[in-house]
C-alpha positions as CSV (number, residue, x, y, z in Angstrom):
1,X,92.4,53.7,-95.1
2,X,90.6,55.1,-92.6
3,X,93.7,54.6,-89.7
4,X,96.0,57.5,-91.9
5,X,97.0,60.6,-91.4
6,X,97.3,63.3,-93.9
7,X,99.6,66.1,-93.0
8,X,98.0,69.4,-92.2
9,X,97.7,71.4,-95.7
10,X,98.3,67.9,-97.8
11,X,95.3,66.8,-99.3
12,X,96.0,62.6,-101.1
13,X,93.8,61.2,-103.4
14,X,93.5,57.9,-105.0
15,X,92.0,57.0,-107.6
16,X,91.3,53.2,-107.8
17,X,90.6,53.2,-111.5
18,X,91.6,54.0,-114.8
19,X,90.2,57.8,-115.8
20,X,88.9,58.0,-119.2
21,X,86.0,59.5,-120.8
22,X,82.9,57.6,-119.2
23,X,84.1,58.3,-115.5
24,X,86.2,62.1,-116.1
25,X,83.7,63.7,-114.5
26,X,83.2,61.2,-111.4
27,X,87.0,61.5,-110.6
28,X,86.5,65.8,-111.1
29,X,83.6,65.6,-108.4
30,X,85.2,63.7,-106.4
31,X,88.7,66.1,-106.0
32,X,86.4,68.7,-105.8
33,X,84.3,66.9,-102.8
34,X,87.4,66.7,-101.3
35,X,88.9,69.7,-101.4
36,X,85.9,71.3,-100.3
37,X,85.9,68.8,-97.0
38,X,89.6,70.4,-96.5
39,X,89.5,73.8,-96.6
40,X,93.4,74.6,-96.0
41,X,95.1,72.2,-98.3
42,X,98.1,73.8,-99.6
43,X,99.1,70.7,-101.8
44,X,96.9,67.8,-103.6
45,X,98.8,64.5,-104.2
46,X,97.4,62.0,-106.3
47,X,98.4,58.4,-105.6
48,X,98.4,57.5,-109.1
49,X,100.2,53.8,-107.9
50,X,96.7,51.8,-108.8
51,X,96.2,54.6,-111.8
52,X,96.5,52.5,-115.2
53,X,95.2,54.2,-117.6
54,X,94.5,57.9,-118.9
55,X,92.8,58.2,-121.7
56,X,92.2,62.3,-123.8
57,X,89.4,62.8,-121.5
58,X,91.7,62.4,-118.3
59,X,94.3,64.6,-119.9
60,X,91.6,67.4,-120.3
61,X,90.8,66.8,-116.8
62,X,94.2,66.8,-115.5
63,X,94.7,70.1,-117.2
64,X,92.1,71.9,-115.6
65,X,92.4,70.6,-112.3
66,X,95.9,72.1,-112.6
67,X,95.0,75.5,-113.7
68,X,92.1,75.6,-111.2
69,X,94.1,74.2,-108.3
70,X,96.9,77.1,-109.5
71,X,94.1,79.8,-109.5
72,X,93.4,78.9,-106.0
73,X,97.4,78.6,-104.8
74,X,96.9,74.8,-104.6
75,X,100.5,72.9,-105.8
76,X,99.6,69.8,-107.2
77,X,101.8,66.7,-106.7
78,X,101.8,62.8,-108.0
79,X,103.4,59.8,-106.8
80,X,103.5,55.7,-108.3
81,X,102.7,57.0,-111.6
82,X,103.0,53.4,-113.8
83,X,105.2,53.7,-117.0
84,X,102.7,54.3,-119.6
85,X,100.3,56.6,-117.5
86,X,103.6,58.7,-117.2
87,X,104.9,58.0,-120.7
88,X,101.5,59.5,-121.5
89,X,101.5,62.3,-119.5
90,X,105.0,63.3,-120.7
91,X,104.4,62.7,-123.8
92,X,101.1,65.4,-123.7
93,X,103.5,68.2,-122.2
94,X,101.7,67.6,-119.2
95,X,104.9,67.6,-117.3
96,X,105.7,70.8,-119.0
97,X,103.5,72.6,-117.4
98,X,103.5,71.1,-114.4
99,X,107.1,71.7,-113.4
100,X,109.8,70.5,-112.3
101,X,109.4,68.5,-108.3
102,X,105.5,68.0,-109.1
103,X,106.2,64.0,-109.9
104,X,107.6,61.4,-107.2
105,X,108.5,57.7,-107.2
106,X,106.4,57.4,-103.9
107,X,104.0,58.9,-101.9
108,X,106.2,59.1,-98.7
109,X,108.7,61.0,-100.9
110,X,105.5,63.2,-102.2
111,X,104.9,64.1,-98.9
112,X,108.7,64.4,-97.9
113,X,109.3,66.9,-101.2
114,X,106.5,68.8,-100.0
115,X,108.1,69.5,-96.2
116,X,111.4,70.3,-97.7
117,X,109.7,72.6,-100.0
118,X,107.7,74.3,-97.3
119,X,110.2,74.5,-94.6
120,X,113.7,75.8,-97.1
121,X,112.6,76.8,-99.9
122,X,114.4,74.3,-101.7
123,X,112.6,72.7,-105.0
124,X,112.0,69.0,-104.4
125,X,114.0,66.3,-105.9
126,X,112.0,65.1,-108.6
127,X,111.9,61.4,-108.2
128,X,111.5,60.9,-112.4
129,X,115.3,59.6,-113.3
130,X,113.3,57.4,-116.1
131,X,111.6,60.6,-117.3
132,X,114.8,62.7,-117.3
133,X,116.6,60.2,-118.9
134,X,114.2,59.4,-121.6
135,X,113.9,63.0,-122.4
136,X,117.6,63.5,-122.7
137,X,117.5,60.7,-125.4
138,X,114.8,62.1,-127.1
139,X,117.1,65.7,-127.2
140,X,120.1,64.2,-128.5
């Protein structure tokens, strides 16, 4: 969409297909392309809406994009996540470690969370009231 607008300091990225182990390190090149085009991202967003599947390969990959993006003071953020992409990733502890307001019903909310987080302080509402509620289940 070459007519939008990022935010300053808000980096979005979507991927248009499914990442699994024969295109992992396409989808790593290409965050990494990106980030290196924008210099003072702050936050990363992935559009995961057209995301529908992650295989272990995109789990590895999703892990160390974290903990390098975390190295470097880079929050990252998804939006549209599908039900069994996010079953997946919740499933994995992937949300675990990721933390709480990381994971948004949609991107305008993404972006949104990431304002109120900037300008108060204030965690995000996380936007996962499936997720919470299916975790609460699994507790009890």
């Amino acid at each position: 969409f070459p007519e939008a607008v990022e935010p300053p300091g808000i980096l979005i990225f979507r991927p248009d297909a499914q990442w699994f182990f024969a295109n992992v390190s396409f989808w790593q090149q290409a965050i990494r392309e990106s980030l290196a085009q924008r210099p003072l991202t702050r936050v990363l967003i992935i559009d995961a809406s057209s995301l529908s599947s992650v295989d272990s390969s995109g789990l590895h990959l999703l892990n160390d994009l974290h903990q390098e993006l975390e190295e470097r003071g880079i929050r990252l953020r998804f939006s549209g996540l599908i039900g069994p992409v996010r079953d997946k990733l919740d499933h994995s502890g992937f949300f675990d470690r990721l933390g709480s307001g990381a994971v948004f019903m949609t991107l305008p909310e993404a972006v949104a969370g990431h304002h109120l987080n900037e300008e108060s302080g204030k965690s995000a509402v996380r936007a996962t009231a499936l997720h919470r509620s299916r975790r609460a289940k699994r507790k009890s």
